[in-house]
N, C-alpha and C positions, 0 to 999 in steps of 0.2 A: 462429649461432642468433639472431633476431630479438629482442629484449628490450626488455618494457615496462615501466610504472612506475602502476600503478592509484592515483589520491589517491581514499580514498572519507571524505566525512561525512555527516552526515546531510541539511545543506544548506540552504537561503537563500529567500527569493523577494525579498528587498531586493537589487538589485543592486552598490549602491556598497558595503555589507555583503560581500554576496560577493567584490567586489574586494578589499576593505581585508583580510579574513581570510582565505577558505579559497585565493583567488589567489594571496595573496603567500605562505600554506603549499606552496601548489601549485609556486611558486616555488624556493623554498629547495628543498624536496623533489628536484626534477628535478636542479636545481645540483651537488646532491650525488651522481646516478650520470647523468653525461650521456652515458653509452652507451644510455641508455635513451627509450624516446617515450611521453611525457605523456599520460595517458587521466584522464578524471573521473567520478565516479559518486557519487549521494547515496543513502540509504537511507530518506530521507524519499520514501515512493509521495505524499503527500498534497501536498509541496511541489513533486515532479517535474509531477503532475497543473496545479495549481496555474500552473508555469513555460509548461505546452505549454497552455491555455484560456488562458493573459492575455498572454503575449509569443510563443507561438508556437515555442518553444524545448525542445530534447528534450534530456534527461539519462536516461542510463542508471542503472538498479538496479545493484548487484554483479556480480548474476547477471547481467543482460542484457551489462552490458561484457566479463566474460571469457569469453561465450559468442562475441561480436564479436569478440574478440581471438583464439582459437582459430583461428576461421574466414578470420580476416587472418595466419596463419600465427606468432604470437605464442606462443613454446614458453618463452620465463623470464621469468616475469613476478612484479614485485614488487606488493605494496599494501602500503598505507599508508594505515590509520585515522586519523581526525583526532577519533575521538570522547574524552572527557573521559576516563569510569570502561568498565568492561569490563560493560557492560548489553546489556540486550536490544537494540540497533540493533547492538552488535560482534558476537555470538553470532548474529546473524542473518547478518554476513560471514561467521563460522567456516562455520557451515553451508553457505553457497553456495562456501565454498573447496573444503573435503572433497568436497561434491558432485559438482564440475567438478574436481578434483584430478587425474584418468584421461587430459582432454585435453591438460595442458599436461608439458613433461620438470619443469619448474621451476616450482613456484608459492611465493611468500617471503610474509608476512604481518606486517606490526609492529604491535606492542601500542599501546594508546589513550595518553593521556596518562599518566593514574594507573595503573599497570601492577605498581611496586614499590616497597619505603618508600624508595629514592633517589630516588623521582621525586615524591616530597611533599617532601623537603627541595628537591631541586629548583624545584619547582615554589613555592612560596614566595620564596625568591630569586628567580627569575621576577617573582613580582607585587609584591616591592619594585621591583623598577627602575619600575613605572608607578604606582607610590603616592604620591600627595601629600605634603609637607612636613604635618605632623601637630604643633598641640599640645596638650599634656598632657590633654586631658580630650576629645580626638577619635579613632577608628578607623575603620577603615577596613571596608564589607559587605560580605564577596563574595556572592552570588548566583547559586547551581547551579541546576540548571534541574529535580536529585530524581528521584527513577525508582520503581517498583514492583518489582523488579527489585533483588535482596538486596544488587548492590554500589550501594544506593542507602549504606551505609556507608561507603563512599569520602569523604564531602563531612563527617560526624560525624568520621571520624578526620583530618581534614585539620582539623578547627576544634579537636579538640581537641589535636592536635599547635602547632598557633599559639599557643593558651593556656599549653600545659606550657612553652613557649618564651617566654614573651613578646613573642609577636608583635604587633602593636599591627593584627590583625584578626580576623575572623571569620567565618565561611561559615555561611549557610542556603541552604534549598533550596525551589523553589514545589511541587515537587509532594508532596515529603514530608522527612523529621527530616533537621536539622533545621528548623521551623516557624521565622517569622519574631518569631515571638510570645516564644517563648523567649528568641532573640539580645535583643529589646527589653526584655524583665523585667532579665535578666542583663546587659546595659550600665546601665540606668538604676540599678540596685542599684552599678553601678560608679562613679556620677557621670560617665557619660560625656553631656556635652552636646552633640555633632555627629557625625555620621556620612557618611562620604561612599559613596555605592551602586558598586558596579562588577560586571559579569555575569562569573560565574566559567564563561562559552561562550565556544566559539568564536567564534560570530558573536554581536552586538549587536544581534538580533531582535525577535518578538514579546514575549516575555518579558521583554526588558531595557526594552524602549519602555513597553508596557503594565505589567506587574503591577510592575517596578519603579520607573520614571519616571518615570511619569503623574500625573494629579492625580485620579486614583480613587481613590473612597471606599479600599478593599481593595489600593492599590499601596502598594509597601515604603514608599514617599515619605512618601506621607499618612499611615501609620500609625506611623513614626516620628517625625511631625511634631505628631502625634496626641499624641504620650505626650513629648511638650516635649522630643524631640533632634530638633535642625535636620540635614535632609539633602539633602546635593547629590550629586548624581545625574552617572554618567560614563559616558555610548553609546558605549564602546568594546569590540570580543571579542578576548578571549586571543589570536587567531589576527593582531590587531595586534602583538602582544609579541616579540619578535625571539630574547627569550631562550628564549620557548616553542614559539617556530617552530622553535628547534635542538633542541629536544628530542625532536621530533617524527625530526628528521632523524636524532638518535643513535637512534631506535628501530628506525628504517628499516634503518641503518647496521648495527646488533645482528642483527636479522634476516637482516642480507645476509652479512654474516660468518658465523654459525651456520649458515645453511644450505651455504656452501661449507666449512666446517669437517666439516659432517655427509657433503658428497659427497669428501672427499678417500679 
């Protein structure tokens, strides 16, 4: 039986981005069942749009690769989400799974990053190994990218799990709680004098460039800088993180287990 290995995220139009993260996930991922053949797919239609007008370059949907993989004789086929929280770009796989679930004997699916509370402790230990040497009156931002989308909760319980902990950071989000405004009340009320940015994505995008980076009025930078904590800002995505890239790979690994658990 022919068997493949879907990596789907949301995805990139920075290319050396794309290399540094979702590549080297795409990487490790395959490493770990090389009985299987490498397929990529983003859920981003606006960035796929985006890739084939300015480079020329065609990335499948979900739906359009395991419709291609069907038809290339593709009967166990694993995916593997690279998305952070379980929101609307994951639920939009679920659905194209189910959907096409009829064509294949075997279709395997693993959970996004934040999946279960071992995967906050986890995932913490993860972002120590790339956090700066820190002193006493510096932390360290992560920076989610927030959703509409109720496991926009994801990024609230991860900041306040660092807190109950002593974590020496903390997570906002641009698109919603928490606001950046908040983290800046509640460090300055701590005498925190410096902060260093780092994007809690995958990839080190539009969002980590612009609304964090940047020297706009409205980016984290300026507005921490704004309210006298100096911050230095770090373009790098999760999907650099070597310890986050295995995570990915136990979830794959989880999935693949359970599912031959479930056919024995």
């Amino acid at each position: 039986m022919k068997k493949a290995l879907l990596v789907v995220s949301f995805g990139t139009s920075y290319h050396d981005t794309c290399e540094k993260n979702i590549e080297a996930c795409e990487r490790d991922l395959a490493a770990s069942c090389p009985d299987r053949t490498l397929f990529r797919a983003f859920t981003s239609e606006m960035i796929i749009r985006k890739l084939k007008q300015r480079d020329g370059i065609e990335i499948d949907t979900p739906q359009q690769a395991l419709q291609k993989l069907a038809e290339l004789g593709y009967q166990d086929v694993a995916i593997q989400s690279l998305h952070i929280i379980n929101g609307d770009e994951y639920e939009k796989i679920v659905r194209e799974v189910q959907t096409l679930r009829p064509l294949f004997t075997r279709l395997t699916l693993g959970g996004p990053l934040l999946s279960s509370h071992d995967d906050y402790t986890q995932l913490m230990l993860a972002l120590q190994q790339q956090m700066p040497a820190l002193s006493d009156n510096e932390k360290v931002v992560f920076m989610g990218h927030g959703a509409s989308h109720h496991a926009f909760a994801a990024y609230a319980c991860l900041d306040h799990m660092m807190m109950a902990q002593g974590f020496p950071a903390r997570v906002g989000a641009v698109e919603s709680y928490p606001e950046v405004d908040i983290l800046i009340e509640s460090l300055s009320k701590e005498g925190v004098k410096a902060v260093h940015l780092m994007p809690l994505m995958l990839v080190a995008g539009d969002h980590a460039i612009n609304d964090m980076a940047s020297d706009e009025d409205d980016s984290w930078k300026t507005l921490f800088t704004m309210a006298g904590i100096s911050a230095t800002p770090w373009l790098s995505g999760l999907g650099e993180n070597p310890v986050v890239r295995a995570m990915f790979v136990a979830h794959l690994q989880h999935a693949l287990s359970v599912a031959m658990e479930e056919a024995v």
